[in-house]
C-alpha positions as CSV (number, residue, x, y, z in Angstrom):
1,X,3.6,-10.7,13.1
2,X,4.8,-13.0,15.8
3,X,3.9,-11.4,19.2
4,X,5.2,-12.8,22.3
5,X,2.4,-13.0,25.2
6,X,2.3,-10.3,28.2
7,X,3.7,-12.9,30.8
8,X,6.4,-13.5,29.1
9,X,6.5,-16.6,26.4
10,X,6.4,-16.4,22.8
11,X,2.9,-17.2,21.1
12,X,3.7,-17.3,17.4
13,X,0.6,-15.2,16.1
14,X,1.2,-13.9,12.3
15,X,-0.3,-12.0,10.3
16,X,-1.9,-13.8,7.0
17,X,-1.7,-11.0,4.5
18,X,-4.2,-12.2,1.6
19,X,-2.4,-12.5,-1.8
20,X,-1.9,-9.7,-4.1
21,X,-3.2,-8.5,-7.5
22,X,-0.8,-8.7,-10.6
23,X,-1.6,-6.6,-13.2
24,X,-2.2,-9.2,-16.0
25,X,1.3,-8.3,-18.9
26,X,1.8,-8.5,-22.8
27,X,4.5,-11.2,-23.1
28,X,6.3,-9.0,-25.2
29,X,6.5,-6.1,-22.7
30,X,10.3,-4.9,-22.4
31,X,12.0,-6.5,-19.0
32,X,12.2,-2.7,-17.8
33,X,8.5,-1.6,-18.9
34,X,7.1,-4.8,-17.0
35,X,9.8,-3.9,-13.6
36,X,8.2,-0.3,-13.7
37,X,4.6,-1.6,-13.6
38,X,4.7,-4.5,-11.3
39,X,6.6,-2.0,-8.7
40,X,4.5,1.0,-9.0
41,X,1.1,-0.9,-9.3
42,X,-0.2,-1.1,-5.4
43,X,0.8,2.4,-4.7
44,X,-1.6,5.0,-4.1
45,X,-1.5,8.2,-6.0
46,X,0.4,10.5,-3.8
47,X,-1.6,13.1,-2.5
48,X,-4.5,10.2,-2.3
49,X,-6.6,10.8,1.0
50,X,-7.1,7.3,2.2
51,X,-10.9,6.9,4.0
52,X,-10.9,4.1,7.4
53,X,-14.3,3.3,8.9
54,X,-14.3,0.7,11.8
55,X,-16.7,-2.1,11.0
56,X,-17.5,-2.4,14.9
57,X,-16.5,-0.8,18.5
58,X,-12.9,-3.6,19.2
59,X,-14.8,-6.9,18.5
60,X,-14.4,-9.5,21.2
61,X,-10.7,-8.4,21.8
62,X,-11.3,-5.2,23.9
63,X,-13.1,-1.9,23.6
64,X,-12.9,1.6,22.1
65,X,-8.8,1.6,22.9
66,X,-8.1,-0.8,20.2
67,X,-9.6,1.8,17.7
68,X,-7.5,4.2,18.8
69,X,-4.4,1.7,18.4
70,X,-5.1,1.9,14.7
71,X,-5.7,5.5,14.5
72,X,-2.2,6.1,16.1
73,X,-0.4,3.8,13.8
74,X,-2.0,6.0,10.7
75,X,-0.9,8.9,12.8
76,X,2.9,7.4,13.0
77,X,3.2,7.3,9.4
78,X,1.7,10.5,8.9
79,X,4.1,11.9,11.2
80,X,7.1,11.3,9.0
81,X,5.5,14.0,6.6
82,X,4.3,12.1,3.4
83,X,2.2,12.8,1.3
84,X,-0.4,10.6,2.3
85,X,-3.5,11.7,4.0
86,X,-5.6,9.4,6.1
87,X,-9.2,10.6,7.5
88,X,-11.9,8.3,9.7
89,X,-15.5,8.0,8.6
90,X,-18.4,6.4,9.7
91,X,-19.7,5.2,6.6
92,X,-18.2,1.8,5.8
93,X,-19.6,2.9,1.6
94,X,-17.2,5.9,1.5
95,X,-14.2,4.0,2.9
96,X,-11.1,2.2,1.4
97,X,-9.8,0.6,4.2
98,X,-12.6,-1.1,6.5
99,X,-11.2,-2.5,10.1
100,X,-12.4,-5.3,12.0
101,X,-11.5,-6.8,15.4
102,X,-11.9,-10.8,15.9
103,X,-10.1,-12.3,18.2
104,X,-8.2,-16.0,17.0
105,X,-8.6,-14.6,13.7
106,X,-5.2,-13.6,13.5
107,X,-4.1,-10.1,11.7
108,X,-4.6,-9.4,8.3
109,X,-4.6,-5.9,5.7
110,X,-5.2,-6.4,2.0
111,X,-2.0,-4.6,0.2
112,X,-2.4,-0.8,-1.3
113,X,-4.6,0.0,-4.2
114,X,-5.5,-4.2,-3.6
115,X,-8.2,-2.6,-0.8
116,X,-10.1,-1.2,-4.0
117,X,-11.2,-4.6,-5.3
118,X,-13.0,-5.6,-2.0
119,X,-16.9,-4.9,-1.4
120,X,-17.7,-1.7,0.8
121,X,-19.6,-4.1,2.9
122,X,-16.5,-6.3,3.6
123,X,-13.4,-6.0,5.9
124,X,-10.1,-4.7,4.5
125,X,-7.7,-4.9,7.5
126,X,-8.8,-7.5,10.7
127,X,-6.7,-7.4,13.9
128,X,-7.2,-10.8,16.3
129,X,-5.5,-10.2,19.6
130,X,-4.9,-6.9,21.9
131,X,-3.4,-4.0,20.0
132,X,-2.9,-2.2,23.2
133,X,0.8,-3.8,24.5
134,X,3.7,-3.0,22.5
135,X,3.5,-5.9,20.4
136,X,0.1,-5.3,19.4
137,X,1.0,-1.3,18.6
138,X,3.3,-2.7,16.0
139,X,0.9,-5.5,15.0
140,X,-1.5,-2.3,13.6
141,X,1.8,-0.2,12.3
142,X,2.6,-3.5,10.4
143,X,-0.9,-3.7,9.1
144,X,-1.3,0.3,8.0
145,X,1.5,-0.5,6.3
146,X,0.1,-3.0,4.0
147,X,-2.4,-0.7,3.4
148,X,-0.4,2.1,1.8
149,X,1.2,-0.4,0.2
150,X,4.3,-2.3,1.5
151,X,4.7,-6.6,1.5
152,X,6.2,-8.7,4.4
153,X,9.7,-7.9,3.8
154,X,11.4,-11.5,4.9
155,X,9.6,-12.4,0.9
156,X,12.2,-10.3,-0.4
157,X,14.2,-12.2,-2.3
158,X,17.0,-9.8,-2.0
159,X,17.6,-11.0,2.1
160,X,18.8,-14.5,1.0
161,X,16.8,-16.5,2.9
162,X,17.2,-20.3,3.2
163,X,14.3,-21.9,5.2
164,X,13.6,-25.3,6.5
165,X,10.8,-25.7,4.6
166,X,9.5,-28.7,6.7
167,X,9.2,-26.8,10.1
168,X,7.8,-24.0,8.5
169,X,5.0,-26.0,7.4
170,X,4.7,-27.9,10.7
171,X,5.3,-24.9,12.7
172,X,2.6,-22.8,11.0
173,X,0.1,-25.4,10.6
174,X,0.3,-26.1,14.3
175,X,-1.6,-24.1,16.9
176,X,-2.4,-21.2,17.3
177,X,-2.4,-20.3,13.6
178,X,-3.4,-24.0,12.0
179,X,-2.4,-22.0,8.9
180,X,-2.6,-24.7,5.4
181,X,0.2,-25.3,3.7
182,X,-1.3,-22.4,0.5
183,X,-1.7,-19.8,2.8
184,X,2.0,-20.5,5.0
185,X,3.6,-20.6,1.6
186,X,1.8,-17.1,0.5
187,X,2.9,-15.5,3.4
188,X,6.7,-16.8,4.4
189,X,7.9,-19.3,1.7
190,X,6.9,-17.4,-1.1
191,X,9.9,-14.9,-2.8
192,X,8.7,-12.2,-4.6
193,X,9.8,-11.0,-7.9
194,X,12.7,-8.2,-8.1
195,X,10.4,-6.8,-10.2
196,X,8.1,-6.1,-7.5
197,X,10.2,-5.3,-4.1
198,X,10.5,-1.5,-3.2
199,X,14.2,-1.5,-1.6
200,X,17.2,-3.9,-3.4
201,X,17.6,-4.8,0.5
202,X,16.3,-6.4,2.9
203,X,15.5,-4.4,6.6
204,X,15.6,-7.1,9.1
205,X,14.7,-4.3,11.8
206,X,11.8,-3.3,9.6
207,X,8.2,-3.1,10.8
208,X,7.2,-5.2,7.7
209,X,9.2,-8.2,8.6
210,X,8.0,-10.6,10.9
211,X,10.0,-12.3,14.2
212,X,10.8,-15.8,14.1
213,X,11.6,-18.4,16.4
214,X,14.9,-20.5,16.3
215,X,14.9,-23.6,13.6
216,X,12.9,-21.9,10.9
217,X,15.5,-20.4,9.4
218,X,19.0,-22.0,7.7
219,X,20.7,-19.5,6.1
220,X,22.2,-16.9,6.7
221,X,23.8,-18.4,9.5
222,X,23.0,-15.5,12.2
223,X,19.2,-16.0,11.7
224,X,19.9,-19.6,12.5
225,X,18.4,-18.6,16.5
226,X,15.6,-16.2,14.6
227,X,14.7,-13.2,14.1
228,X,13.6,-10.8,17.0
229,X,10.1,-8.8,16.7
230,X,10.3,-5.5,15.2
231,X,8.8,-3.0,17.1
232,X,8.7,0.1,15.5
233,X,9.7,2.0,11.7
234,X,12.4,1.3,10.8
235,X,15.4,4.0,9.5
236,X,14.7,1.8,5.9
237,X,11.0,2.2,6.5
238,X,10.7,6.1,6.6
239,X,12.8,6.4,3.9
240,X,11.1,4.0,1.4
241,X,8.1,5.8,2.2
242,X,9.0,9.0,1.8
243,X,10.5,7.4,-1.4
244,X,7.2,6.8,-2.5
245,X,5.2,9.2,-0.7
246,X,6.6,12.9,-0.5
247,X,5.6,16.0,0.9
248,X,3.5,17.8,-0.8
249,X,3.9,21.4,0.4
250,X,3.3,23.3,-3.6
251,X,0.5,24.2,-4.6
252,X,-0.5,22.3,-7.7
253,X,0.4,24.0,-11.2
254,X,-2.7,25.5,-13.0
255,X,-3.1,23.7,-16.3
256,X,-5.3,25.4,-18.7
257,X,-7.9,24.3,-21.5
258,X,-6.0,22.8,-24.6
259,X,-2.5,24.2,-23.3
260,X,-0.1,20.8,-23.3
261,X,1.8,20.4,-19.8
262,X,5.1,18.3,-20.3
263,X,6.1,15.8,-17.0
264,X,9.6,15.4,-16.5
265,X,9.2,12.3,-14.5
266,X,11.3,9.0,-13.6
267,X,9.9,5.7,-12.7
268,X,7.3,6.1,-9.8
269,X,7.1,9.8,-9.5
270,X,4.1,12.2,-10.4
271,X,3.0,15.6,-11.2
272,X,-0.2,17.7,-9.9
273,X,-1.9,20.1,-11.3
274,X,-4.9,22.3,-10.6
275,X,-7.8,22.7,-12.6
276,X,-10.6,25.2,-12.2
277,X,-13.0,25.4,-15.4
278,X,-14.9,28.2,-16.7
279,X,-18.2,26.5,-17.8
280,X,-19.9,23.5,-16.5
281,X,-19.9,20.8,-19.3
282,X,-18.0,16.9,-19.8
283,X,-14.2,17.4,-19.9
284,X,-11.6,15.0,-21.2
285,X,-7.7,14.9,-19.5
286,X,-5.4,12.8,-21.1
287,X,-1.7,12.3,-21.3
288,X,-0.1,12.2,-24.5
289,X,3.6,10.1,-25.2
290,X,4.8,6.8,-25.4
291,X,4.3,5.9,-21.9
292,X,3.0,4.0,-18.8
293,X,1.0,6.2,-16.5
294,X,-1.8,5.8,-14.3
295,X,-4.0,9.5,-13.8
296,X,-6.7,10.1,-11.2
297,X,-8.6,13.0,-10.4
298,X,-9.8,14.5,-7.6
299,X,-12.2,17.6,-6.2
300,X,-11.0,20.1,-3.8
301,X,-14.2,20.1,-1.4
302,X,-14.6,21.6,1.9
303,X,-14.4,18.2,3.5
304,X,-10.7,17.4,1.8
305,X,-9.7,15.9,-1.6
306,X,-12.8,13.4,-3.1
307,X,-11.6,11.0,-5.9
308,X,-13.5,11.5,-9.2
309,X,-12.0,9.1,-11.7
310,X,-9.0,7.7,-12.6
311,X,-7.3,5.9,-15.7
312,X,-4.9,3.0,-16.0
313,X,-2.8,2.7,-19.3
314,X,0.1,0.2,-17.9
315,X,1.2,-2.0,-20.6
316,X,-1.4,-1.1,-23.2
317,X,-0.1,0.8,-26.1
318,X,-2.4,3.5,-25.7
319,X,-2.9,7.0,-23.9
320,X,-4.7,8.0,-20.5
321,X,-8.0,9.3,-20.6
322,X,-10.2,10.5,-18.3
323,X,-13.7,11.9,-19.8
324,X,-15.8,13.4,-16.5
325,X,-18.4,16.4,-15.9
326,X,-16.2,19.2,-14.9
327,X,-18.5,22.2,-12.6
328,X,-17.8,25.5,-13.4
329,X,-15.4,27.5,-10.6
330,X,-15.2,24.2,-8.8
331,X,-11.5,23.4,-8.0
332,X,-9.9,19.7,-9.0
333,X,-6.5,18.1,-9.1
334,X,-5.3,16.0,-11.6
335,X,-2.2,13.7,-10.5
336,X,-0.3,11.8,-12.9
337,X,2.1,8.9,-11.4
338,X,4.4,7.5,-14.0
339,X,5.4,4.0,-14.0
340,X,7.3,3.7,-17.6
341,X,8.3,5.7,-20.7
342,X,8.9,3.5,-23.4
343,X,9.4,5.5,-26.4
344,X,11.0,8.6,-26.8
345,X,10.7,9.9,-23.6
346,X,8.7,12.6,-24.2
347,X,5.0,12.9,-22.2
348,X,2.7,15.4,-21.6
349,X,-1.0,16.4,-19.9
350,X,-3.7,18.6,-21.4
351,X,-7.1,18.9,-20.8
352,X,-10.0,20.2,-23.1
C-alpha cells in the first residue's frame, strides 16, 4: 500500500503479498466447475473463528499501540456483521494468522485459507512502518483483508489496466522497496484469472487496491496522474464480504444419525448443522451428489468454535468424508460450503 509520509511527501511503501495457492485441476474439468473452485478456494468456511497471536510486542516500529492497530482493523470488519469470527491468543501453535512488526520490511499477509500452509512457528501477516497514522490504519485493514481472503484489486483484470511496464519495474525496484522484477510482477503486473476475482469490477476506492503515483499507469486515461490512497472499506468492500461472509444469526439445523439432509445451495454458499451424538465412538459425515464441496467440522466448547477436521473434494470425482471420534453429548457443527454441482444437482449430508 503506498503510504505517503507524516510531513507530507509520498514514500512509495507497498505491500508484497506472497503468491497464492492454486488448487492443482483435471484438464478436463468443465470451464464452469473449474470458475467455482478457483473462486471459492481461499475462503474460509463461514462461521470459521479465525485465531491471531502477535509474534512480538510492535517490533522495532513502535510499541504495544501497533498491536492494537491490528486488533481494530479485525474489529472493522467484524463490525459490518459477517460471519467471521476473529479471537487473539497467545499461543503462536493454536493460531492461523501470526503477526510480526519489522520495520523496512514492508507489509505483507498471506491470502485466506493460504495462512494454513505456513509453519505455527512462522509469520503470516508482517507490517514494516507505523500503523498508528491514517495511512498505516488502512495499511493493517488492507492486510486483514488478505487474510480472510481478498487479492490486490488493481490485478483484476476486469479494471482494464494498461501500465508502463518499464517504470513499474524501475519504480519498484528503486528505493525504498528494491522490489525484483518476480516479486513487482506478482504483485502489480500480474492479472488474475476471471476465474478467480470476487466482483466482475474493479473498486478503485477499495481498501484492497493500492495508490499510485503519476506515470505508472496508461490507460484508462484518468489514472494517467494515479491513483489516490484508499483509506478505508469501501461501499464494494462491505458488500463482497458480506457476499461471502453472512450473518449467521440461526441456530444450526440438527442433523440426525443416518437421516439424509439435502443443501439447496448455489456457488459459494453453505449450510450448518448441529450435531450432538448419543454414544462416544468414530463417526463418519459425508456428502452425497455429483458435486464440489469442501466440509469442516467444528466443536462447540466453552472457549468458542474449535476446528476438528475438514474435507476437500474440489475437482475429484468423489464424495466428502470426514471419519472423526465423536464424544457423547458433546455439541459440533458441521458446515458445508459448496463450490460446484456438476451433475444432476442434487446433494445431500448425513452422518452415521
Amino acid at each position: 500500500m503506498n503510504a505517503p509520509a507524516d510531513n507530507g511527501t509520498t514514500m512509495p511503501r507497498y505491500c508484497a503479498q506472497p503468491p497464492q495457492t492454486k488448487p492443482v485441476l483435471r484438464p478436463d474439468l468443465s470451464p464452469a466447475r473449474a470458475r467455482a473452485i478457483l473462486l471459492v478456494h481461499a475462503k474460509w468456511i463461514n462461521g470459521t473463528v479465525l485465531h491471531y497471536a502477535f509474534l512480538d510486542q510492535g517490533g522495532d516500529i513502535g510499541g504495544p499501540e501497533q498491536l492494537d492497530e491490528v486488533r481494530h482493523a479485525f474489529q472493522s470488519w467484524k463490525d459490518l456483521g459477517i460471519g467471521l469470527e476473529f479471537q487473539e491468543v497467545t499461543d503462536p501453535g493454536d493460531s492461523e494468522i501470526r503477526v510480526v512488526f519489522q520495520e523496512h520490511e514492508g507489509s505483507a499477509s498471506y491470502v485466506g485459507t493460504d495462512n494454513l500452509h505456513i509453519g505455527t512457528s512462522e509469520p503470516t501477516m508482517t507490517f514494516g512502518w507505523d500503523l498508528t497514522t491514517r495511512y498505516g490504519k488502512a495499511t493493517a485493514l488492507h492486510e486483514t483483508g488478505h487474510a480472510i481472503g481478498f487479492a490486490h484489486e488493481h490485478q483484476n483484470p476486469f479494471a482494464g489496466i494498461v501500465w508502463d511496464t518499464d517504470k513499474v519495474y524501475e519504480d519498484l525496484g528503486g528505493p525504498p522497496n528494491n522490489w525484483p522484477h518476480e516479486v513487482t510482477f506478482n504483485n502489480i503486473l500480474r492479472k488474475l484469472s476471471q476465474d478467480e476475482v470476487t466482483g466482475s469490477t474493479w473498486d478503485p476506492d477499495s481498501i484492497m487496491e493500492y495508490s499510485f503515483g503519476p506515470g505508472l499507469i496508461v490507460r484508462p486515461d484518468r489514472y494517467r496522474g494515479g491513483i489516490p490512497p484508499s483509506l478505508g472499506l469501501s461501499a464494494t468492500d462491505k458488500e463482497r464480504v458480506l457476499q461471502w461472509y453472512p450473518s449467521l444469526h440461526a441456530q444450526p439445523s440438527r442433523l440426525e444419525p443416518f437421516q439424509s439432509a439435502p443443501l439447496r445451495l448455489a456457488t459459494g454458499e453453505q449450510a450448518d448443522f448441529e450435531i450432538v451424538p448419543s454414544e462416544t465412538r468414530s463417526y463418519q459425515i459425508g456428502t452425497f451428489g455429483d458435486s464440489d464441496v469442501v466440509l469442516a467440522l467444528f466443536e462447540d466448547t466453552p472457549g468458542g468454535l474449535r476446528y476438528v477436521t475438514a474435507d476437500d473434494d474440489s475437482g475429484q470425482d468423489r464424495n466428502g468424508r470426514l471419519e472423526t471420534r465423536l464424544v457423547k453429548d458433546h455439541h459440533y457443527v458441521a458446515r458445508a460450503r459448496l463450490y460446484s454441482t456438476w451433475g444432476s444437482g442434487s446433494i445431500a449430508l448425513m452422518y452415521w
